[in-house]
N, C-alpha and C positions, 0 to 999 in steps of 0.2 A: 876895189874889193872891200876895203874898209868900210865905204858908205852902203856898201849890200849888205853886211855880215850887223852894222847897227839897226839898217833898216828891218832887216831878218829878227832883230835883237826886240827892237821897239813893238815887231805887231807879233813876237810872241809873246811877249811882255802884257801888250795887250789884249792878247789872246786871253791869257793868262789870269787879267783882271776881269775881263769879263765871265768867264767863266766861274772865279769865285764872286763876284757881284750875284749870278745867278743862282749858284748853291746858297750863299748868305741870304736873299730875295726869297727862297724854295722854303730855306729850313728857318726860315724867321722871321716869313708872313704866311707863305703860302700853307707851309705844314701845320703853323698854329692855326690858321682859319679853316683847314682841311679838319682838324683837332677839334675847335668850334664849332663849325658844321654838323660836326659827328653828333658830338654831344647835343647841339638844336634838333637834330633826328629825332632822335632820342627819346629827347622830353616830347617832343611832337606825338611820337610812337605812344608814349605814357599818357599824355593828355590824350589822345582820340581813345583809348583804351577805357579810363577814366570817363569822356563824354558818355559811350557805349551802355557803363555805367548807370550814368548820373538819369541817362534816358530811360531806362528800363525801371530805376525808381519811381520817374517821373512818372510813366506810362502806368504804372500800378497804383501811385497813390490818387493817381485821376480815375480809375475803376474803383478805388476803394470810397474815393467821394461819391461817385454814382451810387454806390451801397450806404453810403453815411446812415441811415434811417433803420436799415437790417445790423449795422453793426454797432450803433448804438445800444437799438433794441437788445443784443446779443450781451455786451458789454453790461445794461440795466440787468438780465436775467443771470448773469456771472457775479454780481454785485448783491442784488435778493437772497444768490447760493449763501454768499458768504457775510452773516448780518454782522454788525457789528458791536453789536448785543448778544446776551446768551438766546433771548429766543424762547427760551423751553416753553413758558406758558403758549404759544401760540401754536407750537410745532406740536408739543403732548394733546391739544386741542383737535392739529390737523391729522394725528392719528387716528384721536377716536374716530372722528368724521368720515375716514379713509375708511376703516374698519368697517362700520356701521352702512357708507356706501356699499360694500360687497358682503356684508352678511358677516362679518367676522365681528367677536366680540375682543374690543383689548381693552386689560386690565392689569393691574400690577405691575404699573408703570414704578421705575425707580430712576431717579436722576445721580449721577456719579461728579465728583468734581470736575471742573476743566483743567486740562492735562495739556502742556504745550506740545507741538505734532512736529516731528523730529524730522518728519522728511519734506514741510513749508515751511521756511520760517514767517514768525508772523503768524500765524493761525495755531487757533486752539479744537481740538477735540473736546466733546460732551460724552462719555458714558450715556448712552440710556440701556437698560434693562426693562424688556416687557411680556406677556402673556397675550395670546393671541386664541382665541376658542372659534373651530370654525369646520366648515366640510372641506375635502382636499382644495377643491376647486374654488372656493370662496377664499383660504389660504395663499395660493398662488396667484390669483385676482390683486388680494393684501400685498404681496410682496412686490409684484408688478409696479402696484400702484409707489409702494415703499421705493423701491430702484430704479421706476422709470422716468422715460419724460413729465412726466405728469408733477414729478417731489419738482418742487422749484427750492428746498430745501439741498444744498451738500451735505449727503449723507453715507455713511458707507457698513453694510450689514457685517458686523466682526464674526459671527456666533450664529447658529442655527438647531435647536435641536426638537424633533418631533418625538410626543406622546399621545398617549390616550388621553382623549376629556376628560373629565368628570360632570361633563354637563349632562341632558338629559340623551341627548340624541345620540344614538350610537355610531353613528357619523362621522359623527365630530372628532374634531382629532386638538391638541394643544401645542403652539410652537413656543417656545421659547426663543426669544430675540436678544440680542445683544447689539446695539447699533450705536455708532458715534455718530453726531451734528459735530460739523465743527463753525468756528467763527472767528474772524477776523478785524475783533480791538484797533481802535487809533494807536497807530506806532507811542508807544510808550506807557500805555493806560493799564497795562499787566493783566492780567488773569481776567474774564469777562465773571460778572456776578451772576450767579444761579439762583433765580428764584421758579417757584411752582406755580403761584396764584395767575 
């Protein structure tokens, strides 16, 4: 009875080891690598997420090379807006010119110091003040030209105020202008210099 109750003894015993052999096995490879696993998911899950990404970049900056030549161009005329000089002699030039294309006479041109622009940094503001003599519609022709696609100048109309001429034509009406140029100096070169000539 003796040798039943040790043998009963030894393979619970064994029983016994083998069962914590497989808990110790479970919780201190299998769980760790179960744990590993997870986490390799994971980052898996974040990488393909990221490629997703990286592809959709990819895929737009190869349309924006197809356009390199329109967005350059675009880029050059964003560049022209903003010279890096004051400008004024060429711009006060492109007004008369502007003017005189549609029938409008401008005169009494006044240039304003440059004034740093609070809401770019980097970029200066030009006061111009001017007189405009013209019929309604030759006016609005002027201002078109002033505001539209056409100014390759950045410009922006602060002030507007209409009177009677004093010219001959009873037509004619007088606007008074108030416009800023603005310009955009090499980082560090301060204040752009204002000349007339």
């Amino acid at each position: 009875m003796a040798g039943r109750y040790g043998n009963r003894l030894w393979l619970a015993a064994g029983f016994l080891v083998v069962v914590l052999l497989v808990a110790g096995t479970y919780f201190g490879v299998v769980s760790t690598m179960s744990t590993d696993t997870d986490a390799l998911h994971d980052q898996t899950g974040t990488a393909q997420l990221q490629m997703v990404g990286l592809r959709k970049q990819i895929a737009k900056l190869e349309a924006d090379r197809k356009n390199e030549k329109q967005l350059t161009a675009a880029r050059d005329a964003y560049r022209d807006a903003l010279p890096t000089d004051s400008g004024v002699p060429a711009f006060l030039r492109q007004l008369q010119a502007s003017g005189s294309d549609v029938g409008v006479d401008v005169s009494g041109l006044t240039v304003g110091t440059p004034s740093k622009d609070e809401a770019v940094p980097g970029v200066w503001s030009i006061e111009i003040q001017l007189t405009a003599d013209g019929e309604p519609g030759e006016l609005d022709d002027f201002l078109g030209q002033l505001q539209g696609s056409a100014q390759k100048r950045a410009v922006l109309i602060e002030s507007a105020a209409l009177a009677n001429s004093e010219s001959e034509n009873s037509k004619d009406l007088r606007l008074n202008l108030t416009v800023k140029a603005f310009v955009a100096p090499p980082v560090g070169a301060g204040a752009p210099t204002v000349t007339t000539n």
